[in-house]
N, C-alpha and C positions, 0 to 999 in steps of 0.2 A: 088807183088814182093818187097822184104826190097830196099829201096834205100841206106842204109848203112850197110856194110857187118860185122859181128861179128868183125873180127879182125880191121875195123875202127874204130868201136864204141869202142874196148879194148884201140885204141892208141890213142884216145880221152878223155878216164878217164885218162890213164898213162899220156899223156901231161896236161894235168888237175889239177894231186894231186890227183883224186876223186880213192877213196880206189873202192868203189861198188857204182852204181847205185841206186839201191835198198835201200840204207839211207842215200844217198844224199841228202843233203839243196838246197832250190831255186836256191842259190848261183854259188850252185856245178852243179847242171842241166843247168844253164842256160849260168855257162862256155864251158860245152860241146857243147851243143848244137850249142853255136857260134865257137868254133873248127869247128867245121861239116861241119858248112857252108862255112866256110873261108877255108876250104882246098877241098870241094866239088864245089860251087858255088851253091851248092839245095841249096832254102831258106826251113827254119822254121815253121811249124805251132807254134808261141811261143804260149803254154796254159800253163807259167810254173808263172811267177813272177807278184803280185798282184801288178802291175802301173796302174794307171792311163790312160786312152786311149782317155782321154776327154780334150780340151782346159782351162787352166785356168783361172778363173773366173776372167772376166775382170773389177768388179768393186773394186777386192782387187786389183789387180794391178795397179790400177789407186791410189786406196788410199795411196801405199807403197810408192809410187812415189811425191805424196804431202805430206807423211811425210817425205822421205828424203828431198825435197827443204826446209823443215823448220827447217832442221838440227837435225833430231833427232838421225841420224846416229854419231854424236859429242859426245854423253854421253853414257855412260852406262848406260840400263835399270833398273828399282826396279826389284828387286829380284823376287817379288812376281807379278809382273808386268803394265803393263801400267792400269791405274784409265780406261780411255775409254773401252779396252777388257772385262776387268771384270765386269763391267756394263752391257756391252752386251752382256756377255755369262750369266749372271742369268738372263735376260732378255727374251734372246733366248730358254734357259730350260724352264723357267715359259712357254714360247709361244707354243714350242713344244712338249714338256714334262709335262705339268702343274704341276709339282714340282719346291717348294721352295726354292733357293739354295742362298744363299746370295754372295754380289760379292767379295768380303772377302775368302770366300771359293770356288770361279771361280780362280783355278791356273794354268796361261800357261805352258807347257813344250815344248821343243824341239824336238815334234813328240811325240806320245800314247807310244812310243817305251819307250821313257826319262820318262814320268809318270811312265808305270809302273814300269820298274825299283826303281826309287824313294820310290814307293808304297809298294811295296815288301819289301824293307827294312824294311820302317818307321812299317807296319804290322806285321813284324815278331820280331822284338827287342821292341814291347810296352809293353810284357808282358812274361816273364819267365817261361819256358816250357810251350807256345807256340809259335812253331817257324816252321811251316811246311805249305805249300800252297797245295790248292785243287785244281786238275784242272778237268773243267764236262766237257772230253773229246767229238769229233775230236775239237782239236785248233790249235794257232797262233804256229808254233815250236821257236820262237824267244824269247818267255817268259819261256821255259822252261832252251835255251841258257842263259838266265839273272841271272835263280836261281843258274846254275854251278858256275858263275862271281861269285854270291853272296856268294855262300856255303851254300844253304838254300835248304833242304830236300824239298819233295813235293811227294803227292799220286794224284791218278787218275782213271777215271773211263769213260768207253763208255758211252756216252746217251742214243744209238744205241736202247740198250735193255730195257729202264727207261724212255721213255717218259710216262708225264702222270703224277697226283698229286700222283694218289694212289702207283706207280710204283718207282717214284722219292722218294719220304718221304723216306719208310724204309732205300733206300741206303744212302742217305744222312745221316740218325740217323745214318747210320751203321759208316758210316766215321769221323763224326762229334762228338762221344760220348764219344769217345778217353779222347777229352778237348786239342789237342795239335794242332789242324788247326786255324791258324789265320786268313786268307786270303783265302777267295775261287774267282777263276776267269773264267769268260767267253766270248764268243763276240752273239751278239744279232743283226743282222744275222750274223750265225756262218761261219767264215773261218774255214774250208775248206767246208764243207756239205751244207751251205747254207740255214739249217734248223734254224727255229725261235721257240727258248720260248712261250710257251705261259700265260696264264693271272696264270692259277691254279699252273702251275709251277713256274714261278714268287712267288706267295705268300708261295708256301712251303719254296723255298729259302729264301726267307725273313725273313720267321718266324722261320726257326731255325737257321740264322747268326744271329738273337737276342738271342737265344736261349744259343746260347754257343760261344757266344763274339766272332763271327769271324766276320773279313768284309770283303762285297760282292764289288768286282773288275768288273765292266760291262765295257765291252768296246764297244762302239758304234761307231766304226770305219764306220760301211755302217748307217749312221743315218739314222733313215726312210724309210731303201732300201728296204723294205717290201714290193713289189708293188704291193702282193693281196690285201692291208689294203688303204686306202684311206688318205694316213697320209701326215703329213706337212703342213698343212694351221695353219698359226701362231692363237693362242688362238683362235683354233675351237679343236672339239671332230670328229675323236676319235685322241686323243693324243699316242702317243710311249708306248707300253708296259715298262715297268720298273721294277725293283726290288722297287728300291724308294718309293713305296707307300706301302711298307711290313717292313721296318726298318729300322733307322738310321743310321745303320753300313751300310754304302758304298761309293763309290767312283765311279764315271760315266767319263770312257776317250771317250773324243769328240776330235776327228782328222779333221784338214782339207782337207786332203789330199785327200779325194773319195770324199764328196758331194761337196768341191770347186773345186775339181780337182788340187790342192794344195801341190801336193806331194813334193815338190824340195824345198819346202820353209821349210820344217818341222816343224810342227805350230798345236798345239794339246791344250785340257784344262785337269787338274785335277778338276773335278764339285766335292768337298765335302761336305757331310749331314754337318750342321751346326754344330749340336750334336756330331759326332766324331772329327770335326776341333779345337772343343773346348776345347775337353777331355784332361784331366788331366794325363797324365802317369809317375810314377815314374823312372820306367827304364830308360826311354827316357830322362829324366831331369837329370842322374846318369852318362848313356851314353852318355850324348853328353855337358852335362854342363851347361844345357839352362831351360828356364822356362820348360820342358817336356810336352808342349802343340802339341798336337797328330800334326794339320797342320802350325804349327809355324817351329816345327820341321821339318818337311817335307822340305816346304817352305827352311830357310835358312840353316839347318845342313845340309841338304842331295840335295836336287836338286842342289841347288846353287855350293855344291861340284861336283855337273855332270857337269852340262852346264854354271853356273854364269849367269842365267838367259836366255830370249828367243831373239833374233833378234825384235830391238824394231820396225823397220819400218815394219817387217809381222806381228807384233800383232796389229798396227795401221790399216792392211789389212785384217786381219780376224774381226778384231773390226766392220768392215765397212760390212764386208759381214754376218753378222749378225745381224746386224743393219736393214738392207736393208731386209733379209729375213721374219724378225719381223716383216718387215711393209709390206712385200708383194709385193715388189719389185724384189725380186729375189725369184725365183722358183725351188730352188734347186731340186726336184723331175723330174719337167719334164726335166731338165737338165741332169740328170744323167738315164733318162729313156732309154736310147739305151743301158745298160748294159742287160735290161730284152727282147730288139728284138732280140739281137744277143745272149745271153743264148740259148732261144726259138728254134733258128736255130741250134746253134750247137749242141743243146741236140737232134733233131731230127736227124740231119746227124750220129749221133751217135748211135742212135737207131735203125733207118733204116739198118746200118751195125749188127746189133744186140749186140751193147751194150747194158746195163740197169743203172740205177739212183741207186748208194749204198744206201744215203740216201735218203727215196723217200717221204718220207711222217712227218708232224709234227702230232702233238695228233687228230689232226679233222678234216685237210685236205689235200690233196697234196703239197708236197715242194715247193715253188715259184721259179720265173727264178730271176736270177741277178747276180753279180759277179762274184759269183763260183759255182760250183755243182764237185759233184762225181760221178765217173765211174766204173762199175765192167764189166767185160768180160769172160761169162763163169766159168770154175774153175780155172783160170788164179789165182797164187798170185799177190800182190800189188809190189814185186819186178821184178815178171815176167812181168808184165802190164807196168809198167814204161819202162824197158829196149828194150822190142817187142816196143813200139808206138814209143821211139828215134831210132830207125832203121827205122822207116816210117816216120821219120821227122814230128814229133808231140812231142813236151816235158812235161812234168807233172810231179808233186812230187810224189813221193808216198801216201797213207793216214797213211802206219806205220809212217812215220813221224811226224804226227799232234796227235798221241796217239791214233787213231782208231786202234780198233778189228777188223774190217771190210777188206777185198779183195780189193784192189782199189787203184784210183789215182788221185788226185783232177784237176779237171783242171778250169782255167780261162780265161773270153772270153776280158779280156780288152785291149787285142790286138790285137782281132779280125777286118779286113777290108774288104773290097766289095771280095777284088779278092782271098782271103784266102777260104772262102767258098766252090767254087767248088775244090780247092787242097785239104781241107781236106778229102768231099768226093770223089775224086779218091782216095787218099790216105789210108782210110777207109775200101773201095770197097776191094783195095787190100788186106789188112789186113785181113779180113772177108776171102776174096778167100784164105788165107796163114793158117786162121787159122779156123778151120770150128768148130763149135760145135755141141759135139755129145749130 
């Protein structure tokens, strides 16, 4: 039985703003959603908003807290930011990544959010009729919001159907041959899908962003959340799959936010290949009046014009909790490893109702549990699916939001607690009874 009747959920978007459900932003979902409750008293299964459900990490907090008593809350930070961070974010790549990045090219931003924005910029004005971004859809809908802000065109494409070197190459050629893509971007594991890259795909992307002067945008927002791969022990093997060991042209966003649990602080890096940092661009030196050095630019023309730098007492804190991770003191994996018990669980309760995984599988093995996964239900659409599970008090995006082809809705367990569990399955149970498939 819905626990919320059509005409509640209608006077929940109308108090809202929200035009339709169905292309609704996190935002927008997770206004209603708290409508509902505040005028029902039902609480929420929230599966809508990618937070953090984990305490954070107490040994930046400790550190923020010794760098304000020394006063560094008094000045304004460098631009390009504190000498300590930077050190220890090319330290931290070298450790877990074993890629080279110098600390010169380790630049903080104000959350992956502020990079890439920045990034987009600086990659689509380096070079003259190129000026278009790639995205290798399901992704982040928040980077596509940045290119409207910017005015910068962008194509896309499902992965869905293109896993695979031999399946990926031809589209990639197909998209790439233009000569007008600067910028291709992805996340590694993927928001919304949860599916991971793997090694053969990696190297096709690599090899044709050299190929035709674009660069590859990786966002590592879940660093190492791969938890079938055995990853994260500082300078041991096997290290993070990467682009980075296929070609120069890239850019690697490391967030604090999910493996410190770090969100509130908004505390991210730009890791740039040396080789693009360095680069020479004319346009950029034309535009902006400056030596047109690709991360100089960056650095002071453009980010600085976002944020004028990062909060120097959380770079002081993330400095430390990388630091600390290097040495093996902090374990960021097993730390964030209840994101893969409670996937585990929800993906069954869901299953058991006769749900299925959209994305279910990468090129050679099953999709791993963590973060997020996706939902298809029958021949339900992705707008039908959203608006049916907010009437049983469960919230989800859609996946047409993230640029999937795909039926479906993404959900995320990181607000998932003990007692949500068995409400989701009653709640499911019903759903299932409400909605039978034939």
């Amino acid at each position: 039985m819905r626990l919320f009747s059509e005409e509640l959920v209608a006077e929940a978007c109308r108090e809202c703003k929200v035009a339709q459900l169905s292309s609704a932003s996190i935002g927008e979902v997770v206004l209603v959603a708290q409508y509902l409750e505040r005028k029902t008293g039902i609480p929420f299964v929230r599966m809508d908003q990618g937070s953090p459900g984990l305490p954070p990490n107490r040994y930046g907090i400790e550190a923020e807290k010794r760098a304000l008593d020394a006063g560094v809350g008094a000045k304004y930070p460098a631009a390009d930011g504190v000498p300590e961070l930077k050190e220890q974010a090319s330290r931290f790549v070298k450790a877990f990544i074993d890629v080279d990045v110098s600390p010169r090219s380790c630049v903080p931003t104000t959350g992956s959010v502020a990079a890439s924005f920045g990034s987009f910029a600086a990659c689509c004005q380096r070079i003259p009729g190129k000026n278009k971004v790639l995205f290798i859809d399901p992704g982040f809908p928040i980077q596509k919001a940045q290119l409207r802000v910017l005015g910068i065109d962008w194509i896309a494409f499902d992965i869905y159907s293109y896993r695979g070197a031999n399946r990926l190459r031809p589209k990639l050629e197909e998209l790439l041959s233009g000569g007008d893509v600067a910028a291709l971007i992805y996340s590694n594991p993927n928001n919304p899908a949860w599916i991971c890259l793997e090694e053969e795909e990696l190297q096709v992307i690599g090899e044709l962003a050299s190929r035709y002067d674009v660069v590859v945008m990786e966002d590592l927002a879940y660093f190492c959340m791969d938890y079938r791969k055995d990853l994260g022990h500082p300078w041991e093997a096997p290290f993070l799959p990467t682009v980075a060991r296929y070609t120069d042209n890239y850019i690697l966003l490391l967030s604090s936010s999910k493996i410190f649990s770090y969100a509130g602080q908004r505390m991210a890096l730009a890791c740039i290949s040396d080789t693009l940092f360095e680069k020479h661009y004319p346009a950029l030196a034309q535009r902006y009046h400056d030596a047109g050095v690709f991360g100089q630019t960056l650095v002071a023309s453009i980010l600085y014009m976002i944020t004028s730098g990062c909060t120097a007492s959380t770079q002081y804190g993330y400095a430390e909790m990388m630091r600390l991770s290097c040495e093996g003191t902090i374990d960021f994996i097993s730390d964030t490893r209840d994101y893969e018990r409670r996937a585990a669980r929800v993906k069954g309760i869901f299953e058991s109702h006769g749900f299925r995984i959209v994305y279910d599988r990468d090129v050679t093995q099953k999709v791993g549990d963590g973060f997020f996964f996706s939902l298809g239900y029958g021949k339900m659409s992705s707008a039908q699916l959203v608006s049916e599970l907010i009437a049983y008090g469960v919230s989800c995006i859609s996946l047409a939001t993230t640029g999937s082809r795909q039926e479906g809705v993404r959900a995320c367990v990181s607000l998932m607690s003990e007692e949500l569990y068995p409400l989701l399955d009653e709640r499911m149970a019903a759903f299932a009874a409400d909605h039978p498939i034939n």
